[in-house]
C-alpha positions as CSV (number, residue, x, y, z in Angstrom):
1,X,74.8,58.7,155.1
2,X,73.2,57.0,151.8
3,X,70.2,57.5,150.9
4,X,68.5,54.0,150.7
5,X,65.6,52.4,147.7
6,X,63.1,53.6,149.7
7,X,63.8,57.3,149.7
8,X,64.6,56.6,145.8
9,X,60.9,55.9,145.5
10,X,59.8,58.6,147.8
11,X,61.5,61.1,145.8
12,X,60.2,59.7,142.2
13,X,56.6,60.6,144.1
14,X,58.2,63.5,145.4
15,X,58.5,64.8,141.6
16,X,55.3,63.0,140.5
17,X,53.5,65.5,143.5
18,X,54.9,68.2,141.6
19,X,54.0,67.6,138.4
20,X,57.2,65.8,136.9
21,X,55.2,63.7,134.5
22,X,58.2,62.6,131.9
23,X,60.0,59.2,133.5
24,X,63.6,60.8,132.0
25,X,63.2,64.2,133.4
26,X,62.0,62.7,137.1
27,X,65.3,60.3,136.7
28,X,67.7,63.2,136.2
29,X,65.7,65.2,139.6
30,X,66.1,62.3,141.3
31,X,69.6,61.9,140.8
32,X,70.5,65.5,141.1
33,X,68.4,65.1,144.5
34,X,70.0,62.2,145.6
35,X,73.8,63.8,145.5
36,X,72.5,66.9,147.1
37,X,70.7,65.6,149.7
38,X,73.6,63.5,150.3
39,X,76.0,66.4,150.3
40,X,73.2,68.6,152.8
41,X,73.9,65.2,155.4
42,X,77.6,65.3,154.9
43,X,77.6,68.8,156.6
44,X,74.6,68.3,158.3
45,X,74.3,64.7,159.8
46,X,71.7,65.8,161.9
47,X,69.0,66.0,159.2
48,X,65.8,64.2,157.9
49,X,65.7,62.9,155.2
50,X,62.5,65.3,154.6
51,X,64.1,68.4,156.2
52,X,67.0,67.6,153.7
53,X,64.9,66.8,150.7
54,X,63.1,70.4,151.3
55,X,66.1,72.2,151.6
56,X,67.5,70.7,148.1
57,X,63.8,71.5,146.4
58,X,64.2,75.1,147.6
59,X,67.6,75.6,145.5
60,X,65.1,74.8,142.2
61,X,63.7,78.6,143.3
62,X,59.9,79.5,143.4
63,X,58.8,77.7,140.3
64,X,60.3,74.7,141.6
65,X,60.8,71.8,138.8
66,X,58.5,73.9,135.9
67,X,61.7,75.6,134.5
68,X,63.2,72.1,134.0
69,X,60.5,70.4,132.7
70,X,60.1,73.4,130.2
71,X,63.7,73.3,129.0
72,X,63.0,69.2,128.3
73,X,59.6,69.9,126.4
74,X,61.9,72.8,124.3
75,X,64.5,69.7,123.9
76,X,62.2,67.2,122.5
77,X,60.1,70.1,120.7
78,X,63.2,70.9,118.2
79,X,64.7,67.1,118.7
80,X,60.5,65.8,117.0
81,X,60.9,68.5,114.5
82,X,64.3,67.7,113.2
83,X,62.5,64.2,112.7
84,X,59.5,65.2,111.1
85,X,61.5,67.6,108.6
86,X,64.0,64.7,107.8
87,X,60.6,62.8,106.9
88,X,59.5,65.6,104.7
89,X,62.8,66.0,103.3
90,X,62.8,62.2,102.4
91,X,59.7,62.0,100.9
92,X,59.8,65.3,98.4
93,X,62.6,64.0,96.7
94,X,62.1,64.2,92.8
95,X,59.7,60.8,91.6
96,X,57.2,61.7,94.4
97,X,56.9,65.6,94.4
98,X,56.0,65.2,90.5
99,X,53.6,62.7,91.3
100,X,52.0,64.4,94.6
101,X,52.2,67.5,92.5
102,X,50.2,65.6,89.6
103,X,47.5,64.2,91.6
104,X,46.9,67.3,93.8
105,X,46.1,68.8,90.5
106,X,44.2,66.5,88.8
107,X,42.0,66.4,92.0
108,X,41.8,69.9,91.5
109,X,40.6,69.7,87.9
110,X,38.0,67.2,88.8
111,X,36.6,69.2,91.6
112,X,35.8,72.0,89.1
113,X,33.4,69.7,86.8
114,X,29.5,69.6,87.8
115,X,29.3,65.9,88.5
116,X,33.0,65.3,90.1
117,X,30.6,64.1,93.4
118,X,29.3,61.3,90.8
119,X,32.7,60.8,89.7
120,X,34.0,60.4,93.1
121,X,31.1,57.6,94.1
122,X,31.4,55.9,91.1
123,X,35.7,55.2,91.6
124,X,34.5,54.2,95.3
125,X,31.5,51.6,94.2
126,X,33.6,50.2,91.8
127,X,36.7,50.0,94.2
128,X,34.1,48.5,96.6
129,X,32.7,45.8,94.2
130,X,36.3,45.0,93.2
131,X,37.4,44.1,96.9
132,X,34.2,42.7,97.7
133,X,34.7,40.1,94.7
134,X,38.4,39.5,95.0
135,X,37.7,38.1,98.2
């Protein structure tokens, strides 16, 4: 027997109902479903398609689909931080970590004079007039 669209969609709400959230991750349970419950009605003909769809869920164990959905989360955990440290990596190169390094420490300086709050609303009124004219 096949499994036809119709228990395709009931077992993407199957996975939904158990808190599959991630589209990619209820596509790969799905599919692993699918051949199993397709294997379960190659022994067993006999079966429904719920009797055979609970009898693949059980082989997940106790926790059911959270160990999978953690090791996905883990995956895209250290796949986002690869990206973010390729960005950092990229951006510290040598022209902008002397020049982040400059400014953090000439806001640093300025914070220690007595009037750096006057000096601070001054740069933004006059950046304000400017834009406020130039338009």
């Amino acid at each position: 027997m096949k499994l036809t669209q119709n228990h395709i969609q009931e077992l993407y709400k199957f996975t939904r109902k158990h808190y599959v959230e991630y589209y990619d991750v209820q596509s790969e349970l799905v599919d692993h479903l699918a051949n199993d419950i397709e294997e379960i009605w190659q022994s067993q003909p006999y079966l429904s398609f719920e009797a055979a769809r609970d009898k693949s869920f059980k082989k997940f164990g106790v926790f059911g689909f959270m160990n999978v959905v953690e090791q996905k989360q883990t995956q895209m955990t250290k796949r986002y931080f690869k990206t973010i440290l390729k960005f950092i990596k990229e951006w510290f190169r040598l022209p902008k970590i002397v020049l982040t390094t400059l400014l953090f420490l000439g806001f640093y300086q300025l914070q220690k004079l007595p009037n750096a709050y006057n000096i601070y609303r001054c740069f933004y009124c006059c950046n304000s007039f400017r834009i406020l004219y130039n338009n």
